[in-house]
C-alpha positions in Angstrom: 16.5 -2.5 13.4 15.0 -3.7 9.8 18.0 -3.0 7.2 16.9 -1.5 3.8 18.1 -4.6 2.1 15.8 -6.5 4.0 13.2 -4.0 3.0 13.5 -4.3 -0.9 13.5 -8.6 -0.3 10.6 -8.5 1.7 7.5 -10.2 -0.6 5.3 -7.6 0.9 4.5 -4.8 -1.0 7.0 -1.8 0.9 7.4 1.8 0.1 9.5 3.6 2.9 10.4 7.5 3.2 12.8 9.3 4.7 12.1 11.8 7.5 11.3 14.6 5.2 9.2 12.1 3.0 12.1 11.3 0.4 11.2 7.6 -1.1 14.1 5.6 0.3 12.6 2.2 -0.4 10.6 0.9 -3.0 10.5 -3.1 -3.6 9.8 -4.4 -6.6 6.5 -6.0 -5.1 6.0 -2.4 -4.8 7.1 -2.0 -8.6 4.3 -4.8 -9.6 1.4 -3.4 -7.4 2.1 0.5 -8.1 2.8 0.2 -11.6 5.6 2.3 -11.3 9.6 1.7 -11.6 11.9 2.0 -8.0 14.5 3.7 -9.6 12.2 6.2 -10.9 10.7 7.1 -8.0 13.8 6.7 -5.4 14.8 9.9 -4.2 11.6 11.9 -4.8 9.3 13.0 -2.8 6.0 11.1 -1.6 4.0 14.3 -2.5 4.6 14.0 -6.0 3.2 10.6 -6.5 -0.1 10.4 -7.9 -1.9 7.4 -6.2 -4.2 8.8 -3.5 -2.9 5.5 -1.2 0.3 7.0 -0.8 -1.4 10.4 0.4 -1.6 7.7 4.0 2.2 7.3 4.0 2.4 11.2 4.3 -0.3 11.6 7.3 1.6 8.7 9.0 5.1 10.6 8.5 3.5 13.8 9.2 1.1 12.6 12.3 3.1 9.3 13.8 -0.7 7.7 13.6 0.0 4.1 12.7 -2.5 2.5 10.2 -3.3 -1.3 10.9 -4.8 -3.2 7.9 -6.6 -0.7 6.4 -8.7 -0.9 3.2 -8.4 1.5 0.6 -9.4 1.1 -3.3 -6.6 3.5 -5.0 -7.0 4.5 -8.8 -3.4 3.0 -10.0 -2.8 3.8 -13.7 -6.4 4.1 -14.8 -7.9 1.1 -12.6 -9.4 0.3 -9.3 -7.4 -1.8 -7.2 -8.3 -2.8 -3.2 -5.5 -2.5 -1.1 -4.7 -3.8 2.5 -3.3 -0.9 3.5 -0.4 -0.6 7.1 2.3 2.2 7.9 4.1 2.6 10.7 7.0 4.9 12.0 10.2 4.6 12.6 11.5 6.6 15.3 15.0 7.8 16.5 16.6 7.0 20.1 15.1 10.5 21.0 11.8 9.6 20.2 11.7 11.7 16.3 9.9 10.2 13.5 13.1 9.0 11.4 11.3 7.3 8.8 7.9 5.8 7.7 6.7 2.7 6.1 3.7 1.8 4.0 3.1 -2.2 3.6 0.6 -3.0 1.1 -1.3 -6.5 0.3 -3.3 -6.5 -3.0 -7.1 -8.0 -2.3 -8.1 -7.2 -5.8 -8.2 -10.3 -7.5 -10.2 -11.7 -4.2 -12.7 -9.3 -4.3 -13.3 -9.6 -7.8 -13.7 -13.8 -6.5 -16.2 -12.9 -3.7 -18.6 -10.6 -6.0 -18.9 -13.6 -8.6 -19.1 -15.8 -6.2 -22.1 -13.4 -4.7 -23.4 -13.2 -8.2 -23.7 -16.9 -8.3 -25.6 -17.7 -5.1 -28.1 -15.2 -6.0 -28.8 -16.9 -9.4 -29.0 -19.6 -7.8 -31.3 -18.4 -5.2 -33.7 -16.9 -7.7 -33.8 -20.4 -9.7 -34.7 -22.1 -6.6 -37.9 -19.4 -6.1 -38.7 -19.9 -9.5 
């Protein structure tokens, strides 16, 4: 079984929730990506969080339907960022959802890198019709 220590080390970016959706971990990877402070947010509710990204941490809590590296562009504090998105459950020796987990990788400093580098060959292209 994953201790919660080993949760809030992890360099991933980890938000995990209780049963009833109570925030029981939220690393400070989490902190840097979500813009939002750990100990502000321990002990509430998923719900009342406002990034729609986190609305995927409830369906998997509420569903037990496991997300695999999903990408999602979430509105974080007033900008676009494209997230690698992955929850799963954790369940008790009866079978229960106990907990869920949302792991998150940041892509959006490499898409930003793709698109120039898309901008690029096209110039390019277009000065080698000209």
């Amino acid at each position: 079984m994953i201790s919660v220590s080993h949760l809030r080390k992890t360099f991933g970016k980890v938000i995990a929730v209780d049963d009833v959706g109570m925030i029981t971990v939220f690393n400070d990877a989490a902190e840097t990506i979500y813009e939002i402070s750990g100990q502000s947010v321990i002990g509430r509710s998923i719900s009342g969080l406002a990034p729609v990204c986190f609305s995927k941490l409830e369906a998997t809590l509420r569903t037990g339907r496991e997300i695999k590296a999903e990408e999602s562009d979430c509105v974080i504090q007033g900008h676009v960022k494209c997230l690698r998105l992955s929850t799963s459950v954790v369940r008790s020796e009866k079978g229960m959802i106990s907990a869920a987990i949302l792991v998150a990788t940041d892509l959006t400093e490499q898409r930003h890198l793709e698109d120039t580098l898309r901008r690029q060959e096209k110039i390019r292209a277009m000065g080698t019709l000209a």
